[in-house]
C-alpha positions, -999 to +999 in steps of 0.1 A: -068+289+084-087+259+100-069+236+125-075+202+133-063+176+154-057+136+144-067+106+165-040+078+161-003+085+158+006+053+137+014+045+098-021+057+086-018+091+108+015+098+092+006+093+063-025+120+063-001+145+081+019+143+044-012+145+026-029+174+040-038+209+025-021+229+043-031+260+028-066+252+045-058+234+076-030+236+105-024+202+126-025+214+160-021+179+178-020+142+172-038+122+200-036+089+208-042+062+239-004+048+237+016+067+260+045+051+244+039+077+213+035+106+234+059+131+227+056+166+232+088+179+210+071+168+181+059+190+149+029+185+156+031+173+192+015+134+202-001+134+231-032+123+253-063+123+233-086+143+257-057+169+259-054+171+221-092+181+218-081+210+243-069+224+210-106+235+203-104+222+166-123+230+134-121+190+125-111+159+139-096+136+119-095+098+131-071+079+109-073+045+129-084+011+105-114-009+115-148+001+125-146-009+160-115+014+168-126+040+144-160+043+166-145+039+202-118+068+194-153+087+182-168+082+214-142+091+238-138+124+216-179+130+219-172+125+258-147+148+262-171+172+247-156+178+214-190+186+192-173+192+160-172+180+125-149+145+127-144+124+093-129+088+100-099+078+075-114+044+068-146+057+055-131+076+029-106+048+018-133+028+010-146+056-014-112+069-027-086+045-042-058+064-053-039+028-059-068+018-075-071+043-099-032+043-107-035+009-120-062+019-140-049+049-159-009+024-162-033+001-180-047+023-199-013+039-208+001+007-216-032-003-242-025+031-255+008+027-264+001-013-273+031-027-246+030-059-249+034-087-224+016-102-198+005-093-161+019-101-129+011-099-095+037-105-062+017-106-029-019-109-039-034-115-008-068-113-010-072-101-047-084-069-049-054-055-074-055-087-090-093-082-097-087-043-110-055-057-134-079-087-148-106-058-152-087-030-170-062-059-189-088-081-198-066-096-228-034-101-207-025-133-194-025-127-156+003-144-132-004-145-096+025-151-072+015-156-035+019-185-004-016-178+000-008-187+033+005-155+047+047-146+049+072-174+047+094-177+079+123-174+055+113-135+051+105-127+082+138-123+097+142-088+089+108-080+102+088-079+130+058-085+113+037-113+125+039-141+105-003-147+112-005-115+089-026-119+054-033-157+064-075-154+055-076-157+020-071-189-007-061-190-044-100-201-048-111-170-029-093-145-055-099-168-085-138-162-073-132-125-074-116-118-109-138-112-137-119-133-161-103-157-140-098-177-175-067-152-177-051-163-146-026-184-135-021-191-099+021-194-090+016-206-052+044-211-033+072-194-024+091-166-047+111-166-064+108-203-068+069-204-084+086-186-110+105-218-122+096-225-159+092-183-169+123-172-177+116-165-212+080-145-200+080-110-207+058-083-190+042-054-195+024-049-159+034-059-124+020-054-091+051-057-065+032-059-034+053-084-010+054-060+021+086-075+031+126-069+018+135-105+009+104-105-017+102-072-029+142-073-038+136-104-052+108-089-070+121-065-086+154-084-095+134-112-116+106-086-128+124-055-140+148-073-164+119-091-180+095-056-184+090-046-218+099-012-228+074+011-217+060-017-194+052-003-150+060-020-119+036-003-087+057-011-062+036-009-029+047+003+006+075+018-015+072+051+017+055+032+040+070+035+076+055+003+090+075-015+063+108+003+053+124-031+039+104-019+002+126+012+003+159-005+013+151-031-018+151-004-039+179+015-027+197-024-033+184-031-066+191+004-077+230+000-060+233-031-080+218-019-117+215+014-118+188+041-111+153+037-116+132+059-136+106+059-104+080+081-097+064+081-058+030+082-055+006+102-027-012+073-017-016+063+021+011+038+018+036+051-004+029+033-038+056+040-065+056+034-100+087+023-118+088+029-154+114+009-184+124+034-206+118+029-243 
């Protein structure tokens, strides 16, 4: 079996210690520059990143986001003489997009099997689900529910998030991006408030991608009732350690209604797709 060692103990290096083969590959460290992660009683143990290449590794894997950091953790590996194969997480999330491809094949499902109802999205950002639902629904009216201007101070309270988070992008940006922008109709504001005059819309596809508790409980409290049998909520961040509020909204919603017919996904940030039964 081949070993290999990680570069960067956050959310992303979690998340590819749960996704790896292990019948191929044994982690024997996780190296990073925060002391405040070290810890040597973990499974596998975090500590300094020269002393995790000490571990002689087959591969190095560095699971840091953005170029800049990516590179410098590269470097310092190169200097402490590590001459091995390294593969950067961020390259191969812009290739694979297991999200991506999720809404796809729901869409396709939900053609299929002619659900009707229109699209939704909750936490657009800066498009790019919105763009893949507009592509793969092309006939669907698409509702896109968003401040635009990054988290509302009302949600924040349970977070530590920083409320400058997700603040470079526009409803004009994402409109620009769709490739029938004809299909969309931009709720901005805050939720569940934009959703004032919809109470009679039914859906067949929803994108639940808030980040936060407040909005994702919310979410699924107005979206769920109004999904059409057969019809998919992809709840993102649904596993995702950097924001566990997802997970306690569903644990809430399910407390109040009832279980969920929900199936987690293996994607870096712990996607989920919720189901309505026929």
């Amino acid at each position: 079996m081949k070993t290999a060692v990680i570069l960067g103990a956050g959310q992303m290096g979690r998340a590819v210690l749960e996704l790896l083969n292990t019948n191929r590959y044994r982690i024997a460290a996780v190296g990073d520059n925060d002391t405040a992660r070290h810890d040597a009683a973990a499974e596998p143990p975090v500590m300094a990143v020269e002393e995790a290449l000490l571990c002689t590794p087959d591969l190095v894997l560095i699971t840091v986001m953005g170029t800049e950091r990516a590179a410098m953790l590269e470097r310092q590996a190169r200097d402490a003489g590590y001459a091995g194969q390294i593969l950067k997480l961020h390259e191969l999330r812009e290739l694979l997009d297991v999200r991506g491809r999720t809404v796809q094949l729901a869409s396709q499902r939900i053609r299929e099997q002619e659900i009707p109802g229109a699209a939704a999205e909750l936490g657009v950002y800066r498009g790019d689900t919105a763009r893949l639902i507009n592509l793969f629904l092309p006939d669907r009216k698409l509702y896109l529910f968003d401040t635009f201007e990054g988290f509302d101070e009302r949600d924040l309270k349970e977070s530590f998030t920083s409320p400058n988070r997700f603040t470079d992008t526009s409803a004009e940006m994402v409109l620009g991006r769709l490739p029938h922008p004809e299909k969309a109709v931009v709720r901005k504001g805050y939720f569940p408030e934009t959703a004032a005059g919809l109470e009679e819309k039914r859906f067949a596809f929803v994108s639940l991608d808030p980040d936060l508790y407040a909005p994702v409980l919310a979410g699924l409290r107005y979206f769920y009732p109004r999904l059409n049998p057969g019809g998919m909520i992809v709840l993102h961040d649904y596993n995702n350690q950097q924001f566990p509020g997802a997970h306690q909204a569903v644990e809430d919603f399910e407390a109040e209604n009832g279980k969920l017919l929900l199936v987690p996904l293996a994607d870096l940030h712990g996607s989920c797709v919720i189901v309505k039964p026929f």
